[in-house]
N, C-alpha and C positions, 0 to 999 in steps of 0.2 A: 762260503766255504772255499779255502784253498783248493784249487785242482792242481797243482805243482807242476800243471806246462803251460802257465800264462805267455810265456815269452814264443812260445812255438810261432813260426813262420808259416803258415797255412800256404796249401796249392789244389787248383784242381782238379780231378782227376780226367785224363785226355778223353776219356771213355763216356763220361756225362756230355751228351750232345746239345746240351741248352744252356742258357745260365744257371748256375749253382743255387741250389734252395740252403736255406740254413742249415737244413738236414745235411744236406751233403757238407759242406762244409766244417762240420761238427765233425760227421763221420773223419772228413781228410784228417781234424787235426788230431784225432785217436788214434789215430794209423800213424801219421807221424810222431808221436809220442810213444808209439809202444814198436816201432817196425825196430830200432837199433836199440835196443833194451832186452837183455837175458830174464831166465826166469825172475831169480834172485832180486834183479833190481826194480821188477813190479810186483815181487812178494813185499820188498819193504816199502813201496807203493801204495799197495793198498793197508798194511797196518797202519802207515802216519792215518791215512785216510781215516781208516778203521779207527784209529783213537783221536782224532777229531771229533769224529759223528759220538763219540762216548763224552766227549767235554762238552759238546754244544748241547747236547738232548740225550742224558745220559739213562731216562727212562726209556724214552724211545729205542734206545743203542739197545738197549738190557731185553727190553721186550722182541726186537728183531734177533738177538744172539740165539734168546731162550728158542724162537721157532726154529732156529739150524739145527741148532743140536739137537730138538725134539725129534729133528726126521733127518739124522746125520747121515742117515744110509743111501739120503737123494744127493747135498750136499756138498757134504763133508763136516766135523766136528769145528768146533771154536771154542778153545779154552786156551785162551794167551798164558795164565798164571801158573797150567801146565806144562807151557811147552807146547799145545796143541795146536797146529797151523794150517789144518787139513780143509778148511774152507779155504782158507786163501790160498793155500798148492794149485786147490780144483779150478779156481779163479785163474792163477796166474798163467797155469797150465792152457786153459782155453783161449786167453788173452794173446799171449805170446807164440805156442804150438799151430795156435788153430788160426792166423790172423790172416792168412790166405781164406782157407775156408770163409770166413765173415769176409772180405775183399770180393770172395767171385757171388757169396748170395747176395749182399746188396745190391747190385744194380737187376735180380732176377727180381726184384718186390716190387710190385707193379703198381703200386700209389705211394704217394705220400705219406699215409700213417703207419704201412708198413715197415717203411724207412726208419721212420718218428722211434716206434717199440724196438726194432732192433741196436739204434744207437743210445737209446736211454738205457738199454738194460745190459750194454754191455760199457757205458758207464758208470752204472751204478755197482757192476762190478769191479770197477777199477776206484772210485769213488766212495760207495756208500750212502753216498745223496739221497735223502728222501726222494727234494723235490722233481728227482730223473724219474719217479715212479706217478708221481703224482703230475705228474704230466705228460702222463699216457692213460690214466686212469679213466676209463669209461666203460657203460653199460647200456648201452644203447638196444645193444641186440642180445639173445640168450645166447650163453654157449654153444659154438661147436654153430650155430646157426646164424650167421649173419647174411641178412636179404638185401644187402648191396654186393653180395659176393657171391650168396647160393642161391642158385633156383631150384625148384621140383616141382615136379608133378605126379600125374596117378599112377607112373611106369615106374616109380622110383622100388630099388629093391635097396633098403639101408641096413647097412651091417654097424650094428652097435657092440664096439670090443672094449672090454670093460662096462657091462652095464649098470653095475653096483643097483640101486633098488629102481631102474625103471624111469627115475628122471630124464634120460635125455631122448628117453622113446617119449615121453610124454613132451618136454618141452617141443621136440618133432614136429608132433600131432598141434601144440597151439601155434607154432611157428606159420605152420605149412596149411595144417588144416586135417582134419580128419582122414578123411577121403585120397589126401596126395601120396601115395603111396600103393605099391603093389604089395611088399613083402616088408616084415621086418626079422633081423636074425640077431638074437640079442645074447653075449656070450660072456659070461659073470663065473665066477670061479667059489662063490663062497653062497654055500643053502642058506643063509638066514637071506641074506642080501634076495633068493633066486623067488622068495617065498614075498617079498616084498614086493619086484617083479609081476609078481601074479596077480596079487592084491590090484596094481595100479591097475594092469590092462584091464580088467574086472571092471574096477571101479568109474574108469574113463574106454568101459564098452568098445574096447579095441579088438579089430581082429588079424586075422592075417601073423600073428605075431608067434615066432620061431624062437624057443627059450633054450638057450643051452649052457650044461654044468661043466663048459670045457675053457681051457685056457686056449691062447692063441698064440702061436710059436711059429717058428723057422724050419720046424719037421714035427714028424706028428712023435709022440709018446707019450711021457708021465713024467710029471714032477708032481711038486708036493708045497701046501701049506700049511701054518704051523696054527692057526686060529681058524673054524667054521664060523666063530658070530658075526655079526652086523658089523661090517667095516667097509671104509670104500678106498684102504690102504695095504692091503695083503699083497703080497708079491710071489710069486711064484720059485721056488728054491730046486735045489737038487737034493735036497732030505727034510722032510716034517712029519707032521702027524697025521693030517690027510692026504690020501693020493688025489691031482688032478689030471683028467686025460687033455692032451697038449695036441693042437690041431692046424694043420697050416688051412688056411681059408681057401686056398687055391684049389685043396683037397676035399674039405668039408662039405664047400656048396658049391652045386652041380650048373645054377644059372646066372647069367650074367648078373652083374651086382653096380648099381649107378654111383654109391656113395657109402663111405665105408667112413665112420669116427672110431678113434681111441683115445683113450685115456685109463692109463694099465702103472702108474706109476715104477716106469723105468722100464717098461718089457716093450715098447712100442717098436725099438728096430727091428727084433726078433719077431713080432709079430707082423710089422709092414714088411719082411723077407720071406715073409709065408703067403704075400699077398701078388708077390711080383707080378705074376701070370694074369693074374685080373688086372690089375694095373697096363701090361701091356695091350691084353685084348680089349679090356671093356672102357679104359679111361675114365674109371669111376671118380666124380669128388670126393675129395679127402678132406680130413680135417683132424688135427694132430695133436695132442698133448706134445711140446716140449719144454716142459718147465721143469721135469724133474732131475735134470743133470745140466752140466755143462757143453755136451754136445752135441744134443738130440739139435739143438737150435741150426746148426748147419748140416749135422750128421743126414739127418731125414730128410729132408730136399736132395742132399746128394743121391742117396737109392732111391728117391724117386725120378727127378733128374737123367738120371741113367739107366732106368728102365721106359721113360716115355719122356724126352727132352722136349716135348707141345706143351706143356705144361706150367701154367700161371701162378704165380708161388706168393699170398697175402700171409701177413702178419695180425692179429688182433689180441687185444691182453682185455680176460676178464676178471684178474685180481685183483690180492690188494692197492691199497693207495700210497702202501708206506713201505714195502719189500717187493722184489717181482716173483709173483706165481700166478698162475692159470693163463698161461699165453698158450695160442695154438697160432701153427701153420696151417695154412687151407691151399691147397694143391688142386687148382679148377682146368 
């Protein structure tokens, strides 16, 4: 596949104090490819790209569009034949706006693979390349839990935002082990999901475990969702048909907290700005959905970053093989 800056001149950056890993080197020449380039001219960037990947593998193309659009609202839409360019704005826009932001977190990713996921996935938004996903593609460790990066023990108080039915308190418990934990505080916005919840702890004889029907925000109030069933993609609005009470964490819970995950489908700033205050006191692990927009990837490092600058900032992707979703940051 054409990448249309073969001819680029690569350099290193003064700030890498060793020899250049390939990583790095990839990284420079993205940088230099897109640093003197307006939006415009890596919007029609990524469309040749984008109708490449549609003539080489035009199933594959058809089947990756269909999931944008599915969930346009993380994205953005994709309909060329309309006129619709709104994935590739959201693309170009991060690429181009944000290309400092990506400049000051790469050298904060403290290994090699974090490197790896962040310059794949921000070619393959400039690209569309498969094979930028699929080689980052691994499952070595469960979500939200990787034990080359997380420790815990029996002192751990884990705050789960987003718990949708209970899976990631459970995958916890086989991660870590029954036992390694003090508390857990589990906060899910939707009854069928809270009811499934119940079920698991039930069933894998868990205790200690703190259930709650609230959202987690940046101030406490209400908003509202538009579905109660079984979903692990409702988002929080400012009008629907059920009210949800809206709670900063800083507010809600009263004792120190070691390790706090999310995965809220776009609500994650707003709820990691409800958390600052624990972040500065307690320097609890984190560990981050940002897959569901374009700027959560640098955005979330920076508020946290700027509330406790000691802090170790990894990358790991538990997604697909052939599009990028389910990456997190882990903040140790």
């Amino acid at each position: 596949m054409s990448t249309h800056f073969e001819s680029l001149e690569t350099t290193v950056p003064e700030n890498l104090h060793r020899l250049p890993t390939e990583v790095d080197t990839d990284f420079q020449r993205l940088i230099e490819f897109i640093k003197d380039k307006d939006v415009d001219e890596i919007k029609k960037a990524i469309i040749r790209n984008l109708n490449h990947f549609n003539k080489t593998n035009p199933q594959l193309y058809r089947n990756s569009i269909n999931y944008y659009n599915d969930y346009n609202n993380l994205w953005g839409k994709y309909y060329p034949e309309e006129g619709n360019y709104e994935l590739v704005d959201n693309r170009a826009d991060a690429l181009v706006n944000h290309l400092e932001d990506f400049k000051w977190l790469y050298p904060l990713l403290k290994d090699y693979r974090s490197k790896k996921i962040l310059v794949n996935i921000l070619y393959y938004w400039l690209m569309s390349d498969p094979k930028r996903i699929e080689g980052i593609y691994d499952r070595t460790y469960r979500q939200y839990f990787d034990l080359d990066i997380v420790k815990c023990d029996e002192n751990e108080v884990f705050v789960d935002i987003g718990g949708y039915i209970g899976d990631s308190i459970v995958d916890y418990t086989r991660a870590f082990g029954k036992d390694c934990y003090k508390r857990i505080y589990s906060y899910e916005i939707v009854s069928k999901n809270i009811e499934y919840i119940e079920k698991n702890v039930k069933i894998f004889e868990l205790d200690n475990i703190i259930i709650n029907k609230k959202g987690a925000g940046s101030k406490n109030g209400t908003m509202y969702i538009s579905s109660d069933d079984i979903s692990s993609i409702n988002q929080l609005a400012e009008s629907g048909k059920y009210a949800i009470p809206v709670v900063k964490i800083d507010d809600d819970i009263e004792e120190d907290v070691t390790f706090i995950k999310m995965d809220i489908e776009g609500g994650e700033e707003e709820a990691l700005l409800g958390c600052i205050q624990k972040i500065k006191d307690n320097h609890p692990k984190l560990a981050l959905s940002i897959y569901h927009n374009h700027k959560d990837m640098w955005k979330l490092p920076r508020i946290i970053y700027d509330a406790d600058p000691t802090y170790n900032f990894y990358i790991r992707y538990y997604g697909s093989s052939i599009l990028p979703t389910e990456y997190v940051i882990y903040a140790i």
